[in-house]
C-alpha positions as CSV (number, residue, x, y, z in Angstrom):
1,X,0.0,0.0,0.0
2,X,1.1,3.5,-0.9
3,X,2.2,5.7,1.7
4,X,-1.1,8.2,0.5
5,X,-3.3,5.7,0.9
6,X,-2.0,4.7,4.1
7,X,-2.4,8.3,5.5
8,X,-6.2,8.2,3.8
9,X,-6.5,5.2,6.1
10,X,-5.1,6.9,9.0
11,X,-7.4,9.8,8.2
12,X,-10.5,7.7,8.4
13,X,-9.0,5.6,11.5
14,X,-8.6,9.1,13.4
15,X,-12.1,10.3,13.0
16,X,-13.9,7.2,13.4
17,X,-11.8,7.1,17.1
18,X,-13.4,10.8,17.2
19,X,-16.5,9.7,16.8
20,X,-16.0,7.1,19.0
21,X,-15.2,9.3,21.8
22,X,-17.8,11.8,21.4
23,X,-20.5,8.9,21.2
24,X,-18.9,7.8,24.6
25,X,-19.8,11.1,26.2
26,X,-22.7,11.6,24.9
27,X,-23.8,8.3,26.2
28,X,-21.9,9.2,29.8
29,X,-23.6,12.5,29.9
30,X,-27.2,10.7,29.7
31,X,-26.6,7.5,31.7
32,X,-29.3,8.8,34.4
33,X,-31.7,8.4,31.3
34,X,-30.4,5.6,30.1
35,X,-31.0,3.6,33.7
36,X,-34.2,5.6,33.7
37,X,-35.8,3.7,31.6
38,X,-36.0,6.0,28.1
39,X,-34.2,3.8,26.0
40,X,-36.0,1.2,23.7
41,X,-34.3,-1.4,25.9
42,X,-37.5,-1.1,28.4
43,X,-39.4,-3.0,26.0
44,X,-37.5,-5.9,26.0
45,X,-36.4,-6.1,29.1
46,X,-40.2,-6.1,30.0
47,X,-41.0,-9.2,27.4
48,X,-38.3,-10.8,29.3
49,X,-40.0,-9.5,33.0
50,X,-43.0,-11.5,31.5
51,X,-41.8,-14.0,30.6
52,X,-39.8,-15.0,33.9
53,X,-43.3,-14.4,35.2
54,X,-44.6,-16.8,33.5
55,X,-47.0,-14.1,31.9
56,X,-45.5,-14.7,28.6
57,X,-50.0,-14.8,27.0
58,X,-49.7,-11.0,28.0
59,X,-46.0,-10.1,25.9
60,X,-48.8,-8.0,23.3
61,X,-51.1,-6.8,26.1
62,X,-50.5,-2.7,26.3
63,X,-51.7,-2.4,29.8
64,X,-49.7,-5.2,31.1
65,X,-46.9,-3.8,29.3
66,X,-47.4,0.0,30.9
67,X,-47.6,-2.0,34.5
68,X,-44.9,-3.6,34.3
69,X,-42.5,-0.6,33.2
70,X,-43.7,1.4,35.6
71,X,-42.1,-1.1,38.4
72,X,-38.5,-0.3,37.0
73,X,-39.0,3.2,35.2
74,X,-41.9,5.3,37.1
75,X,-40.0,8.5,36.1
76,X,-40.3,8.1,32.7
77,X,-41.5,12.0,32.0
78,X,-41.9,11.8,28.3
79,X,-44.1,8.5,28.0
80,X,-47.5,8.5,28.6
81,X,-48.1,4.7,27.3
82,X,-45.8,1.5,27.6
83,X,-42.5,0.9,25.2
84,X,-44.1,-1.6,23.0
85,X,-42.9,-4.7,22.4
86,X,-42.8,-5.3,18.8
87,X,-40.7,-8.7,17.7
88,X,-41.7,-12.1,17.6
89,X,-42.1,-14.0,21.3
90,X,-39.4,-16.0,20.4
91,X,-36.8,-13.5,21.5
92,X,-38.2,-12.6,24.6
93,X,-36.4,-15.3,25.5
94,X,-33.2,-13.5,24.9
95,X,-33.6,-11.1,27.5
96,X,-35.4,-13.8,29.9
97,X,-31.7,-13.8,31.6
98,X,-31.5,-10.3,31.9
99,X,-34.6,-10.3,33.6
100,X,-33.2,-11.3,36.6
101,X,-31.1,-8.4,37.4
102,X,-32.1,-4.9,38.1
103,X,-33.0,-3.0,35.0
104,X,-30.1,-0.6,35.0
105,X,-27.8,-3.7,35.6
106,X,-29.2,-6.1,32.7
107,X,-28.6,-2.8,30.5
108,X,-25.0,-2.5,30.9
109,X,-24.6,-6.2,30.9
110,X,-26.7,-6.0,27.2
111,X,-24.5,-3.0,25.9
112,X,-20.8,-4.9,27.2
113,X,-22.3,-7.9,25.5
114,X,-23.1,-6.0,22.2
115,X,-19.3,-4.9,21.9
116,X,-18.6,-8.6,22.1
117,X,-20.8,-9.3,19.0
118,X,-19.2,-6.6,17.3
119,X,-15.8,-7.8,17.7
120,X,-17.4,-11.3,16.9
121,X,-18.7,-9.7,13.7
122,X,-15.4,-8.4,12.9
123,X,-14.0,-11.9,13.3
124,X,-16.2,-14.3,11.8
125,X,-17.2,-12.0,8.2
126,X,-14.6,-13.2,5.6
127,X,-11.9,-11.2,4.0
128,X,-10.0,-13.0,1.3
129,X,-8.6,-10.7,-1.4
130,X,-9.5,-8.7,-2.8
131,X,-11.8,-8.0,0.6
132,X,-8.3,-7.3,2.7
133,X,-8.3,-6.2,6.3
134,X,-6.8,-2.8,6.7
135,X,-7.2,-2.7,10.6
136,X,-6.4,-5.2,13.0
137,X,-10.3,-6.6,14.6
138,X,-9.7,-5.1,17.8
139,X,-9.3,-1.3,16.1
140,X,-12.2,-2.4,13.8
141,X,-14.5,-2.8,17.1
142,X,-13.5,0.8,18.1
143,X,-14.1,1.9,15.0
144,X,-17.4,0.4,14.3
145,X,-18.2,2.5,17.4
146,X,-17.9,5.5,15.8
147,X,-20.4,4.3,13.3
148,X,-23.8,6.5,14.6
149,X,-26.1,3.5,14.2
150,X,-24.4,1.1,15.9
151,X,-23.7,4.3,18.8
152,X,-27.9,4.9,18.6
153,X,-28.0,0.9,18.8
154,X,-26.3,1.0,22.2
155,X,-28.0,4.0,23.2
156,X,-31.6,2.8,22.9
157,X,-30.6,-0.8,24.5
158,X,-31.9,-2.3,20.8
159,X,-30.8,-5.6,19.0
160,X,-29.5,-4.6,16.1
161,X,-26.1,-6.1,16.7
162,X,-27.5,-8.7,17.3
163,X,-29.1,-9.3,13.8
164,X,-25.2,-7.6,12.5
165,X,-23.5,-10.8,13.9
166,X,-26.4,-13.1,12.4
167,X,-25.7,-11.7,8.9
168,X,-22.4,-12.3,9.2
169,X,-22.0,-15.2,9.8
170,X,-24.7,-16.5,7.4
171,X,-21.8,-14.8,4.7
172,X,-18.7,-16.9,6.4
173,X,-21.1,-20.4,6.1
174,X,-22.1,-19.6,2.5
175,X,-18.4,-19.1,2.0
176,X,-17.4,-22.6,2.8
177,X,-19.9,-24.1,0.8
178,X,-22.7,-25.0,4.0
179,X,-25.7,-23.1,3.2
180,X,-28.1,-25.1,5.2
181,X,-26.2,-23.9,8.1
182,X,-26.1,-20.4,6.7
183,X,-30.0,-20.9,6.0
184,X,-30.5,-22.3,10.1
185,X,-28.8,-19.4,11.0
186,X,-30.0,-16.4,9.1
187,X,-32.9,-17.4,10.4
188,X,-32.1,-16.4,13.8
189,X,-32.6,-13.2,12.7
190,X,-36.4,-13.4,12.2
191,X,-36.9,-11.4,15.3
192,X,-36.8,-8.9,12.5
193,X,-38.3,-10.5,10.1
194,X,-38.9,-7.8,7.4
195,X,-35.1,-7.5,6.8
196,X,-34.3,-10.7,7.2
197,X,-37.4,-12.7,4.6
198,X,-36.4,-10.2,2.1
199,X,-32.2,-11.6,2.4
200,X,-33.8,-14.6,2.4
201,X,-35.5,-14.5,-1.2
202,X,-32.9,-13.1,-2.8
203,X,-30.4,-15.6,-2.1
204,X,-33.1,-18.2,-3.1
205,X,-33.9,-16.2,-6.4
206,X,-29.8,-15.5,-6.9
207,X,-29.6,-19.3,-7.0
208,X,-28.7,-20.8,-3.4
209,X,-31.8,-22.4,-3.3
210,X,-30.3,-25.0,-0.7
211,X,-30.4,-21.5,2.3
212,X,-34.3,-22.9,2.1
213,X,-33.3,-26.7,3.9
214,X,-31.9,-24.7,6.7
215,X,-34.4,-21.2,6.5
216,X,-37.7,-23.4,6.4
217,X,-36.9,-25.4,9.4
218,X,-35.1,-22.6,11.1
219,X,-38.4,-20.6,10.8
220,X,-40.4,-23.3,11.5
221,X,-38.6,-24.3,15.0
222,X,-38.8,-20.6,16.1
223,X,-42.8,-20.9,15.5
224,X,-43.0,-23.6,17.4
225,X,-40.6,-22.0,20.0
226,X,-42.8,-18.9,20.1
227,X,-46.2,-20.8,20.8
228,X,-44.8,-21.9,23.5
229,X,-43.5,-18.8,24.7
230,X,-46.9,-17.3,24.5
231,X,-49.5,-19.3,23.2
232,X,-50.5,-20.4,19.5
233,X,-53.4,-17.5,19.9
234,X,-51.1,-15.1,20.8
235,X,-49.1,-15.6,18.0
236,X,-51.9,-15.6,15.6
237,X,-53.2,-12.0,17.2
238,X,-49.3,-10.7,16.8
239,X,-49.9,-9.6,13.0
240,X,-52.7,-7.5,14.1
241,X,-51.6,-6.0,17.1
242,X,-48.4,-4.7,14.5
243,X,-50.9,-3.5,12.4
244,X,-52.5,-1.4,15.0
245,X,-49.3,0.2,16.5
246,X,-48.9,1.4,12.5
247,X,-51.9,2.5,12.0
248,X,-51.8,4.3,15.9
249,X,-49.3,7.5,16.8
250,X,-47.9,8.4,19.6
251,X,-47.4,4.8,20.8
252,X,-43.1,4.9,21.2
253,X,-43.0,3.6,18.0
254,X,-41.2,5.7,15.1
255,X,-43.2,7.3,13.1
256,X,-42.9,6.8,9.1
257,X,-40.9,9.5,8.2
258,X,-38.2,9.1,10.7
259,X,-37.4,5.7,8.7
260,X,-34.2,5.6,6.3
261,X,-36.1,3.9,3.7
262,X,-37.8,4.2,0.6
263,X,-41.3,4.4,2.8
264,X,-40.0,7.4,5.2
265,X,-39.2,9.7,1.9
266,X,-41.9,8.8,0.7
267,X,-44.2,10.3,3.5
268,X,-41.9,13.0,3.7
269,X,-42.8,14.1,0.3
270,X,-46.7,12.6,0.3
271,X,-47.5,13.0,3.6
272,X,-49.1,10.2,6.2
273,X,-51.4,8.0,4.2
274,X,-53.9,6.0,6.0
275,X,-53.4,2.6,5.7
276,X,-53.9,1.5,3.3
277,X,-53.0,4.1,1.3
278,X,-50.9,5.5,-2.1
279,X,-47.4,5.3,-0.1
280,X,-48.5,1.7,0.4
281,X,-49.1,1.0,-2.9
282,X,-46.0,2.0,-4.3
283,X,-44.0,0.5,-1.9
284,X,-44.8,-3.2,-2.8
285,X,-44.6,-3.0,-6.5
286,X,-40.6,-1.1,-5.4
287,X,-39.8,-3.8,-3.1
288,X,-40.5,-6.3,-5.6
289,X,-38.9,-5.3,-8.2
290,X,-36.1,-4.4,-6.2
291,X,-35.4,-7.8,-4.6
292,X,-36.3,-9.1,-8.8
293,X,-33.3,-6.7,-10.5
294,X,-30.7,-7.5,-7.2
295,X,-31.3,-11.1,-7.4
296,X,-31.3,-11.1,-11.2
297,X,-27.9,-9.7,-11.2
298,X,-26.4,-11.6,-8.5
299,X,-27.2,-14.3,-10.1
300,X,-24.5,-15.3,-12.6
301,X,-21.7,-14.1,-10.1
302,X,-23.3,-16.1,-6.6
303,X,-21.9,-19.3,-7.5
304,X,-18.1,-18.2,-8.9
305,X,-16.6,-17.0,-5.7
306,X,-16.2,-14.8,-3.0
307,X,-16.2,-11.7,-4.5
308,X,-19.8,-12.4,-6.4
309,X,-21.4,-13.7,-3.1
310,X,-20.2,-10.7,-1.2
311,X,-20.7,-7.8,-3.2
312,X,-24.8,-9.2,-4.1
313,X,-24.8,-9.8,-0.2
314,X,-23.5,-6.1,0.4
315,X,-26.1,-4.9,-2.0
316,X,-29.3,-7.4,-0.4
317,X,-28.2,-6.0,3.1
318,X,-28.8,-2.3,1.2
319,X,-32.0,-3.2,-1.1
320,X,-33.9,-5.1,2.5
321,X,-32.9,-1.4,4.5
322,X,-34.3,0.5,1.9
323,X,-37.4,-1.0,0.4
324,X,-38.5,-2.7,4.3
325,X,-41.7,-1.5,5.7
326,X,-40.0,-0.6,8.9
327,X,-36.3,0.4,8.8
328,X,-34.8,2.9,12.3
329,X,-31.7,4.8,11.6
330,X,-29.9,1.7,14.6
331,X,-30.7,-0.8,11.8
332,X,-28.1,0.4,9.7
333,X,-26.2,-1.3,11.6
334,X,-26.0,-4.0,9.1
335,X,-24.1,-2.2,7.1
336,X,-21.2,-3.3,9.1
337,X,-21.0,-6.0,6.7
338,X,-20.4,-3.6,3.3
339,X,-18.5,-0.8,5.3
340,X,-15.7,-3.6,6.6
341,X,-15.6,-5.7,3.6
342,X,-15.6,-3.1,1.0
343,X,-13.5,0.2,2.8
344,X,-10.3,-2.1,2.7
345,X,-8.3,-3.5,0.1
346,X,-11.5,-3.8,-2.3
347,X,-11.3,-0.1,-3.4
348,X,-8.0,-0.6,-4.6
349,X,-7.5,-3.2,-6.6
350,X,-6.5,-3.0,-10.1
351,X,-9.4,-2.9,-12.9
352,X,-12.1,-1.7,-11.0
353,X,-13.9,1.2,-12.9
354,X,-13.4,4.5,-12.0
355,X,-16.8,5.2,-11.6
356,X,-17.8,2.4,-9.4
357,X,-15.4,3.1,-7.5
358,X,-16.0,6.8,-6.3
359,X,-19.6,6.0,-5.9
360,X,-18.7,3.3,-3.3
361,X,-16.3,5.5,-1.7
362,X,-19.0,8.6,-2.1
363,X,-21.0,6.1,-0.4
364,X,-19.2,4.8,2.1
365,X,-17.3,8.2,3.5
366,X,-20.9,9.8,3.8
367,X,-22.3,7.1,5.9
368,X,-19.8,7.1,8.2
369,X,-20.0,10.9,8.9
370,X,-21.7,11.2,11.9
371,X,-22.5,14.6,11.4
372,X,-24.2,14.0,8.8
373,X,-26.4,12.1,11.6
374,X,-26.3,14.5,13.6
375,X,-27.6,17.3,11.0
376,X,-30.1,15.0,9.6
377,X,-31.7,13.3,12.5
378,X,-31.2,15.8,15.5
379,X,-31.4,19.1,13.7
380,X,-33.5,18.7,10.7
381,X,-35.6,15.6,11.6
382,X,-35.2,14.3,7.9
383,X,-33.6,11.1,8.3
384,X,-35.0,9.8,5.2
385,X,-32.5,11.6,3.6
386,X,-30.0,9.0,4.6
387,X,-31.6,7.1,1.6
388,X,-29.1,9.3,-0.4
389,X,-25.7,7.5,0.8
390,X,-27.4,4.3,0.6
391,X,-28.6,4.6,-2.8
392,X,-25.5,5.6,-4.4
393,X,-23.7,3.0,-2.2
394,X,-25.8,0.4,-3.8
395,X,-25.6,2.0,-7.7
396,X,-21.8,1.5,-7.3
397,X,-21.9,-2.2,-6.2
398,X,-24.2,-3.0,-8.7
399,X,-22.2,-0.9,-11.7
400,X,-19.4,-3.4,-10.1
401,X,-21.2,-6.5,-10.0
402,X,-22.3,-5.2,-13.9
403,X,-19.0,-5.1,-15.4
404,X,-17.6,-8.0,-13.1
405,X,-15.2,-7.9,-11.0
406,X,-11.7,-8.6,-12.5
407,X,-10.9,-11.8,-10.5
408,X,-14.3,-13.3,-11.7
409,X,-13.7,-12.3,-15.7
């Protein structure tokens, strides 16, 4: 490596560590909110309350949830309701451990746990050239910290880092060749299921049909695991108590156009529809063809190497984010995954087209500006504007995956 692109990597390294360090005392100066209770963690610490209670029938009942919140966050001056639980009852179970200790202690035992996924993620997702590590994994975990969704992540108590090392590891099994075991695993990740389905399909459509054996059975098991959690009625009622936190407001649930997705600029520019409404509409007919065109081109490259698995992978983890029905600034966190395997050695390989190339690295160096978070989510409230980033991050793997990547022609 040149000695100018090593100081463009030091560059990078040294305000990512900036970042890092401003995230930590931001999160320092609001611990006595974050053990208050504001966080998004409240709600699943309270599915796992319920379930050590053996209460787990009540996991979707709104006054059971506002009871049992206001045991371990009374002071909670800006909610009027309960957090809502919102994933599957499957992973209540997660946080059924947690449930045993105070809520301020099972928080800081969640968040040290999260850093361990991270540098977990960093260790398990694959690198072989041209994908080279440019930081050792340990400076990758402090770097990744600087990243603002996986900070926010950490700040609400959420699980995105959770689905992060999921995905990745899905990757590293399809690498060697075992995707049953990468389909059993990816779908771990159905507590947020309307990323994860959408990954799902286009691998299958891409042509690794055999991620069904393990996804089918994988989805199956957690069925069953969530019926008994709560109850095969329960279950059955879960699509519709969703549907009537969407259609509600004022419920702790983000509203649509705080979502960095194709649906949150879309009501910024349309305005709230009822549902359902036009946004909803076009948002099906997008999604498809989306997850059609990225599968359709994925497809000749999925089977010829890393490189082709990877970069359709990086551009599925983009494609679910932005044409999902739900999608929070902390589930950008996913794109961990493109961020480490394409900000290395990829960028600099010999043959790769000029223009693909700056529109990754456009891409890339704009979503890991926080300010730009910090402009568009704190001081402007347009978050769907993160769209932008994503969008031209996802034009430049697909130019890529286009023209082929030299070590596949």
């Amino acid at each position: 490596m040149s000695s100018k692109l090593k100081a463009r990597y030091r560059f990078v390294a040294a305000f990512l560590l900036a970042m890092t360090i401003a995230h930590g005392i931001e999160f320092w100066q609001q611990r006595a909110r974050i053990q208050a209770g504001y966080g998004d963690f409240s709600a699943l610490y309270t599915a796992g309350l319920l379930v050590r209670r053996g209460e787990g029938r009540l996991l979707y009942d709104r006054h059971e949830q506002w009871r049992v919140q206001q045991e371990f966050a009374p002071n909670v001056g800006i909610r009027k309701g309960p957090m809502p639980f919102i994933r599957p009852p499957f992973e209540a179970l997660v946080f059924l451990p947690l449930a045993y200790f105070p809520y301020a202690v099972a928080l800081a035992i969640w968040s040290l746990a999260k850093v361990v996924l991270l540098w977990l993620t960093a260790r398990v997702l694959p690198r072989p050239h041209p994908f080279t590590r440019i930081y050792p994994s340990w400076l990758e975990v402090a770097l990744c910290l600087g990243f603002f969704p996986v900070f926010l992540d950490l700040f609400q108590g959420q699980d995105a880092i959770l689905l992060l090392l999921i995905v990745a590891t899905t990757l590293n099994r399809m690498q060697s060749g075992k995707d049953v075991a990468a389909g059993a695993i990816l779908a771990l990740g159905l507590f947020k299921f309307h990323l994860v389905v959408p990954i799902a399909i286009m691998l299958w459509l891409a042509g690794r049909a055999r991620i069904l054996a393990g996804f089918l059975p994988g989805t199956a098991a957690l069925v069953a695991l969530s019926c008994a959690v709560s109850g095969a009625s329960v279950l059955s009622a879960y699509p519709l108590y969703l549907l009537s936190l969407n259609r509600a407001t004022g419920v702790g649930v983000v509203t649509a156009q705080s979502m960095p997705n194709l649906r949150g600029l879309l009501t910024a520019f349309l305005g709230r529809a009822p549902y359902p409404g036009p946004i909803h509409w076009l948002l099906l007919p997008a999604a498809i063809v989306a997850i059609v065109l990225t599968a359709r081109l994925w497809r000749p490259l999925v089977n010829t190497g890393f490189p082709g698995l990877a970069l359709g992978y990086c551009l599925a983890l983009l494609v679910a984010i932005l044409t999902s029905y739900y999608a929070y600034s902390y589930d950008m966190t996913l794109l961990i995954v493109p961020l480490l395997l394409l900000g290395g050695g990829f960028l600099h390989q010999a043959g790769l087209p000029p223009l693909p190339r700056r529109m990754i690295a456009g891409g890339l160096l704009l979503l890991i500006c926080t300010p730009l978070y910090w402009a568009l989510i704190l001081r402007f409230d347009c978050p769907y504007l993160l769209v932008v980033p994503m969008f031209v991050l996802a034009l430049g793997i697909g130019s890529v995956m286009r023209q082929s990547l030299p070590a596949t022609t």
